[in-house]
C-alpha positions in Angstrom: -30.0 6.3 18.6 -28.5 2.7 17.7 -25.2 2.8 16.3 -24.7 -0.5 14.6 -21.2 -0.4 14.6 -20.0 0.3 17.5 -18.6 -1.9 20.3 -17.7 -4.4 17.4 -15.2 -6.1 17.4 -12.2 -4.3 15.1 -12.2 -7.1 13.0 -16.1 -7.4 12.1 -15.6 -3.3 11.7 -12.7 -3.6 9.1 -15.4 -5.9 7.1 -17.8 -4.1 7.0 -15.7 -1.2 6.1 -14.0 -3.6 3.2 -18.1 -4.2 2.3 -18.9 -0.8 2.7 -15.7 0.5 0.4 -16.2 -2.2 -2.0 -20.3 -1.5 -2.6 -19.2 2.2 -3.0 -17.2 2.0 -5.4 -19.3 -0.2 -7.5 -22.1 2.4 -7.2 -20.3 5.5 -8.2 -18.2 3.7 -11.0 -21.6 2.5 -12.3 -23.7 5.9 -11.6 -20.6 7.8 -12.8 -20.6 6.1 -16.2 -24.3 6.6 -16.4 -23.4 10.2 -15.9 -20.8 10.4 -18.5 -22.8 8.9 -21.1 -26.0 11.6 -20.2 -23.6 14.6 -20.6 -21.0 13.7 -23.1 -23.2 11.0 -24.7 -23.6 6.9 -24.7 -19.9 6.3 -26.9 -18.2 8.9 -24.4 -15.9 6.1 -23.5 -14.9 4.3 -26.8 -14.6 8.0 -28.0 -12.4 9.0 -24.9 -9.8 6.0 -25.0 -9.4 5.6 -28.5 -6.4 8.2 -28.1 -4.7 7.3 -25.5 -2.6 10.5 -25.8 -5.4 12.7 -26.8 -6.7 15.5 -24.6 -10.1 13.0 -24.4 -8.1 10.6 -22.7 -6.7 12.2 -20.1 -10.0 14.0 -19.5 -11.5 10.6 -19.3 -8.8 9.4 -17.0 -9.2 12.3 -14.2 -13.0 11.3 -14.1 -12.1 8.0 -13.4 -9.6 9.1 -11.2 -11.7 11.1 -8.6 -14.7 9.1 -9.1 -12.7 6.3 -7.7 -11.5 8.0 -4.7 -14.7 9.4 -3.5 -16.0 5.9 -4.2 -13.1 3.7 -2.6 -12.2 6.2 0.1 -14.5 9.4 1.1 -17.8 8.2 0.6 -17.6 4.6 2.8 -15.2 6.4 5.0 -18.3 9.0 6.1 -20.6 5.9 6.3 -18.7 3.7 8.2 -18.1 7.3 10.8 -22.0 7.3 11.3 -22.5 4.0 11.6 -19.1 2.8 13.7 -19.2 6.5 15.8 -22.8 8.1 15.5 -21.2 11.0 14.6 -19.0 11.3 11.4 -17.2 14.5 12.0 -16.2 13.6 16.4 -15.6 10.1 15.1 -12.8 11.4 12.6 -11.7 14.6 15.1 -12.6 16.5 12.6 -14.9 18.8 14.8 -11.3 19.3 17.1 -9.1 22.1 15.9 -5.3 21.5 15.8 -3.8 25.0 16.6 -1.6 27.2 14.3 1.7 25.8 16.3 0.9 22.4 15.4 0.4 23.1 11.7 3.2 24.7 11.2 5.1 21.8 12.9 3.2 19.5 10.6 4.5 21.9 7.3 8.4 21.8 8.9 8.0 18.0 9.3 6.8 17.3 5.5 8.9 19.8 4.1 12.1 18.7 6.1 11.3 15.0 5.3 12.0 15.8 1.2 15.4 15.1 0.7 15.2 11.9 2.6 12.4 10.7 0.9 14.3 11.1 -2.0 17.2 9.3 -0.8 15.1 6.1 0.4 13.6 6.4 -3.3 17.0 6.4 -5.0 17.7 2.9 -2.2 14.0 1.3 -3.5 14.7 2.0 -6.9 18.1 -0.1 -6.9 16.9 -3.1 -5.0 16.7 -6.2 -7.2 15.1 -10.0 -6.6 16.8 -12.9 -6.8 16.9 -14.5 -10.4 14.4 -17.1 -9.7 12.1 -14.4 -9.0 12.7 -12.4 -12.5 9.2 -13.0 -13.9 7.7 -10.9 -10.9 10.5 -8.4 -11.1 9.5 -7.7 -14.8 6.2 -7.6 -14.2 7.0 -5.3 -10.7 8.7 -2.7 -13.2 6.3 -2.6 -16.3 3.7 -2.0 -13.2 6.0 1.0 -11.9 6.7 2.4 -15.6 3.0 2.5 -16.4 2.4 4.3 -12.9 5.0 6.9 -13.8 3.7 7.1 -17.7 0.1 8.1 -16.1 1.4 10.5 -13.6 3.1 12.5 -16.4 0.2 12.5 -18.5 -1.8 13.4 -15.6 1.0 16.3 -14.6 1.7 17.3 -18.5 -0.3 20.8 -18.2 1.2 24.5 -17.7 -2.4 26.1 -17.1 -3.5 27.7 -14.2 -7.1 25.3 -14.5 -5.1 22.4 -15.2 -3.0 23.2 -11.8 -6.1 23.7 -10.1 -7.4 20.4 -11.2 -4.8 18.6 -10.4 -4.3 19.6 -7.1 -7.7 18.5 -6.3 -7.5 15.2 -8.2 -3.8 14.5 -6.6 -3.5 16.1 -3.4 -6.8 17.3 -1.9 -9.0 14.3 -3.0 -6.1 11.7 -1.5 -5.4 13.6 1.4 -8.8 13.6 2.9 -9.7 9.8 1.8 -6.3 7.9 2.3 -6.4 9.4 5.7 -9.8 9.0 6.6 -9.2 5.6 5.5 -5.6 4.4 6.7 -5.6 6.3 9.9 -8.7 7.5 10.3 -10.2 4.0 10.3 -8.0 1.3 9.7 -5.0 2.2 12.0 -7.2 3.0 14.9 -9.3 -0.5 14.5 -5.9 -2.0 14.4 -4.8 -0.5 17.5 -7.6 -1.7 18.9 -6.9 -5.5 17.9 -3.8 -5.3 19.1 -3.6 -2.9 21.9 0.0 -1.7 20.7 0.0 1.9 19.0 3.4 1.2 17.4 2.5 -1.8 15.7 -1.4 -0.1 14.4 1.1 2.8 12.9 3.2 -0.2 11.1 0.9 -2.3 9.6 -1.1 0.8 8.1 1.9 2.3 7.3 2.2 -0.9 5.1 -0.5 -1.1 4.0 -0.8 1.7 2.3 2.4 1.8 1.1 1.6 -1.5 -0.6 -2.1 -0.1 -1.8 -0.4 1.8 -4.7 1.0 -0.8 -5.7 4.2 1.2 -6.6 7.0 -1.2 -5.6 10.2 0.5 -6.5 9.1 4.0 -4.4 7.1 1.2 -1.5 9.9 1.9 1.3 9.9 6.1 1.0 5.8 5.4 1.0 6.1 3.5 3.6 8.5 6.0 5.7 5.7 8.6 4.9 2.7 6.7 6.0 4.9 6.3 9.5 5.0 9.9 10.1 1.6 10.1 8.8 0.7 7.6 11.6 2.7 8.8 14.2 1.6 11.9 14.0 -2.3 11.0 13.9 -1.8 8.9 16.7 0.6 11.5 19.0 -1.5 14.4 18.2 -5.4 12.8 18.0 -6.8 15.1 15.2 -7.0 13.7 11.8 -6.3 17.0 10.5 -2.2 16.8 11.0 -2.1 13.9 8.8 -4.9 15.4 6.1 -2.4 18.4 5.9 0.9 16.5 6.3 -0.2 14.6 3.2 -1.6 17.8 0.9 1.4 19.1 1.3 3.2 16.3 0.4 1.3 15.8 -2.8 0.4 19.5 -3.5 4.6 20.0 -4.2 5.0 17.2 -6.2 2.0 18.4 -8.4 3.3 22.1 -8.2 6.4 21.1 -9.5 5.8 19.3 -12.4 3.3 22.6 -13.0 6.2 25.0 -12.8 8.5 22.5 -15.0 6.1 22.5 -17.5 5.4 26.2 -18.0 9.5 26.5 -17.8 9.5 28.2 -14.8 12.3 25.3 -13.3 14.5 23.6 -15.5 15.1 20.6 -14.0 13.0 17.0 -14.5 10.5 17.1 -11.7 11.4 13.9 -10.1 15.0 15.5 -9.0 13.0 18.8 -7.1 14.3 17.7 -3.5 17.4 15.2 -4.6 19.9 15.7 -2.4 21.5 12.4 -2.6 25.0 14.1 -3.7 25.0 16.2 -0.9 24.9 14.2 2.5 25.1 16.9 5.2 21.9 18.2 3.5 20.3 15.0 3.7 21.5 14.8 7.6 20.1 18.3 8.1 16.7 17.9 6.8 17.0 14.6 9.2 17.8 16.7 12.2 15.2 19.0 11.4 12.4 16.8 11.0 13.4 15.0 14.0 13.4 18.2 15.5 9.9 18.9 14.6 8.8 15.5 15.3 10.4 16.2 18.9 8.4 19.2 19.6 4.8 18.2 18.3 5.6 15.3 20.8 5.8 17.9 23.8 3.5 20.3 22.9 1.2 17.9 22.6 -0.9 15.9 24.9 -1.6 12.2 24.2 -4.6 10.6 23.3 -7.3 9.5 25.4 -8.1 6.2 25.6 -11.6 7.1 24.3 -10.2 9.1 21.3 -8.0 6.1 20.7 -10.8 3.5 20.7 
């Protein structure tokens, strides 16, 4: 069988995977709004966003919400697998298990990363431009501030269905299509332009850090999408990183779930703060390194054909 895609060159692959994403999520948008309209009839929209606090609206927004990612992310991800590899599931690893040791050293490693993630957020979230470049920083926070506003409306639910549907909108949808498509693809095409793992792992790590065009939490997004890549890269099996970053998402989403049913007291954005207590901060640092450390020996590295 021809496989059009492969033994491209990386760059003629990351276009047609720009092509590919871009066509998808056209379609689905489109198709999905054709959908809406057939079930909750042809003014669903105006209907939906005429309260912006309403129930209807936030309704409206998850629908958009998971349409997009299966449109920007899962569905040209599993394309561009058949047509770059033949086979979508070996092209991905996803037919390679990992090993119980290995996920539990993934867990440690997410888990132990918290409180410095929190501390590089609390660093991000005090930088400042220069004055000349006030404009941008204005429009960099009212950008950040509407981010935050959607995630709490998103988050604003104490029901076991509205849990349920938020960890599949915000942690199991993102977890499978960010990583299909910032490791899974693009950091192993970029390895491939530039024959240099460490800098692949960088500029995706960047990359989609800069994607969610969140600017004030970019460098703790950035530090995750490092160990996302390292660990993709060190391990070869796509399915480290997939549960790396569920986990990451699926407490975040947890917590604001237990705030709002009262369960904890304190604001969800503090779960994990550790910033007043240093020698926590240094221990979850040890630990993850730790982790890190021992995924890297028990752990054989990649072939140059699972690499390429």
């Amino acid at each position: 069988m021809r496989i059009p895609l492969q033994n491209r060159h990386p760059i003629i692959q990351l276009l047609a995977f720009f092509g590919l994403a871009l066509a998808s999520f056209i379609l689905v948008m489109v198709l999905g709004a054709f959908a809406g309209m057939s079930i909750w009839g042809s003014d669903f929209i105006l209907s939906a966003t005429a309260d912006p606090e309403g129930p209807q609206y936030v309704s409206f927004m998850k629908y958009w919400q998971i349409l997009s990612h299966f449109g920007m992310f899962i569905i040209p991800a599993l394309i561009f697998g058949r047509l770059a590899g033949g086979k979508t599931l070996s092209y991905f690893t996803l037919n390679k298990g990992a090993g119980l040791w290995l996920f539990l050293l993934s867990v440690i490693v997410i888990l132990s990363s918290q409180p410095l993630i929190s501390w590089m957020g609390e660093l991000n979230a005090g930088l400042t431009l220069p004055e000349q470049y006030a404009g941008i920083e204005t429009w960099m926070k009212q950008t950040e501030q509407q981010a935050a506003d959607m995630t709490i409306l998103f988050m604003s639910t104490s029901d076991v269905s509205g849990l349920l549907v938020n960890l599949f909108m915000m942690a199991v949808i993102p977890a499978i299509g960010e990583e299909l498509a910032f490791r899974g693809i693009l950091q192993r095409l970029l390895q491939n332009l530039f024959r240099r793992p460490w800098i692949a792992i960088l500029l995706s790590s960047v990359i989609f850090s800069a994607f969610h065009l969140q600017f004030y939490g970019f460098v703790p997004r950035l530090f995750l999408g490092l160990i996302l890549g390292y660990t993709f890269y060190r391990t070869g099996r796509l399915w480290v990183p997939i549960l790396i970053h569920f986990v990451n998402n699926a407490m975040a989403v947890t917590v604001y779930w237990l705030c709002a049913r009262g369960t904890l007291t304190i604001a969800p954005e503090q779960f994990g703060n550790f910033n007043d207590k240093p020698y926590v901060i240094v221990i979850a640092a040890i630990t993850a390194i730790t982790a890190l450390a021992l995924m890297h020996i028990s752990t054989k590295k990649l072939s140059e054909t699972t690499h390429e």
